[in-house]
C-alpha positions in Angstrom: 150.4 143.6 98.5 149.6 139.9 98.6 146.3 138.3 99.4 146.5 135.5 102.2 143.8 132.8 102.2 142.6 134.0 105.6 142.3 137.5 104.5 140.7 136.6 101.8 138.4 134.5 103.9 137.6 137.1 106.0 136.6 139.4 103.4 133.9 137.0 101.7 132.5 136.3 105.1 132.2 140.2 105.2 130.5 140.4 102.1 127.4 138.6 103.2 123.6 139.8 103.9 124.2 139.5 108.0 126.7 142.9 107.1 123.6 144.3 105.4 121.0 143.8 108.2 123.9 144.8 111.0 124.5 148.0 109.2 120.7 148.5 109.0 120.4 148.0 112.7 123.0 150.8 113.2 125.5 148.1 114.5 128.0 149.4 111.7 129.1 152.5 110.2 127.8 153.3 106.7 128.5 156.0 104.3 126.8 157.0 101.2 129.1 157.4 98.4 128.3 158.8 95.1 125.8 157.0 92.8 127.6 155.3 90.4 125.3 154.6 86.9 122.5 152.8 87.9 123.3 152.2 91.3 123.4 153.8 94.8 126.6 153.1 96.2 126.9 152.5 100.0 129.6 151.5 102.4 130.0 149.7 105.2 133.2 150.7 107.7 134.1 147.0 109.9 136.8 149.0 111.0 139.0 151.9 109.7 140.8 149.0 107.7 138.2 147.0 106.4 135.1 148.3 104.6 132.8 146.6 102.0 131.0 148.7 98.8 127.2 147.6 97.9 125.9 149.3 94.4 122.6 148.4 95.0 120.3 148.7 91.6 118.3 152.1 92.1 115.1 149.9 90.6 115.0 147.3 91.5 117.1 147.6 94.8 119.2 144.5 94.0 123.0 144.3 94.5 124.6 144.6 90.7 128.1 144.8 92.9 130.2 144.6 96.1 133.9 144.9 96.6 135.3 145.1 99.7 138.6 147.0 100.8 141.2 146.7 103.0 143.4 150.2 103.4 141.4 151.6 100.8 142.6 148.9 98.3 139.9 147.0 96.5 141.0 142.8 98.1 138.0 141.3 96.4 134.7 142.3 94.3 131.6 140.2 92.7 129.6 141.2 90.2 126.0 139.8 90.4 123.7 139.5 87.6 120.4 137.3 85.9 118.8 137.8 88.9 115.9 135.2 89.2 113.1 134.3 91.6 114.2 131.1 93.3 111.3 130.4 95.9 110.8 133.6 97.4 113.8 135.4 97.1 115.6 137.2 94.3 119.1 135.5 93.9 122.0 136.2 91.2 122.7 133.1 88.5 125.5 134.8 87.0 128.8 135.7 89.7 132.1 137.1 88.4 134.8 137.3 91.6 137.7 139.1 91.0 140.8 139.2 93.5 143.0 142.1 93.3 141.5 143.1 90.3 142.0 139.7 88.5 139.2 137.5 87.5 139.1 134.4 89.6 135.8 133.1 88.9 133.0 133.4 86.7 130.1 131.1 87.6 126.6 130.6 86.1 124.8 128.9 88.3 121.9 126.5 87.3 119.7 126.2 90.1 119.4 126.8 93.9 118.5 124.2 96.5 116.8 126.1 99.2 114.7 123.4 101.4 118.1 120.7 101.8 119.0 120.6 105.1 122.8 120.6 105.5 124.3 119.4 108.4 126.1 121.7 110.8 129.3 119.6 111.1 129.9 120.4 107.8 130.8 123.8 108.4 132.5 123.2 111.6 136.0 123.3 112.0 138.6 121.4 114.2 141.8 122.5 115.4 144.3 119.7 116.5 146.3 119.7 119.3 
């Protein structure tokens, strides 16, 4: 099946820690899958369509992987490594994305600017009429 942009929107929005702390609060359905390696594997049900996978490093509790799924077929998955303190929080410097399985992006990312202010009309979109 093919991937549309909004799809594939929808599913990285998914992928983000507010899906963590919802499924925590019991807001969304989780499963425990099988551990995998290293990893516990958990997921999260947004519907019975769309679900996203967390292996979540058994020490030191930081996500080494997530794909999420639509109709049981993997849409997109990240792999997260070089995890580093960057103020106070643990954040990968190392993301490969893949989409359907093929690699789409492999980034190493230098640093992270955590105290710049960025302006909320940047993410805000307009729809003409």
């Amino acid at each position: 099946f093919r991937v549309s942009e909004t799809a594939a929107s929808r599913h990285w929005g998914m992928m983000g820690f507010d899906t963590l702390n919802r499924a925590i609060e019991g807001q969304l359905v989780t499963a425990r899958q099988r551990d995998e390696g290293n990893d516990y594997v958990v997921e999260v049900k947004f519907n019975p369509q769309d679900t996203v996978r967390y292996w979540i490093n058994q020490q030191t509790f930081l996500i080494d992987k997530i794909s999420t799924r639509y109709n049981s077929q993997v849409l997109i998955e990240e792999q997260r490594s070089d995890y580093r303190r960057a103020d106070c929080m643990m954040l990968p410097f190392h993301i490969v994305t893949r989409l359907q399985g093929q690699r789409f992006a492999d980034l190493s990312i230098e640093s992270y600017d955590l105290k710049s202010r960025v302006p909320e009309a940047t993410f805000t979109i307009t729809v003409g009429r």
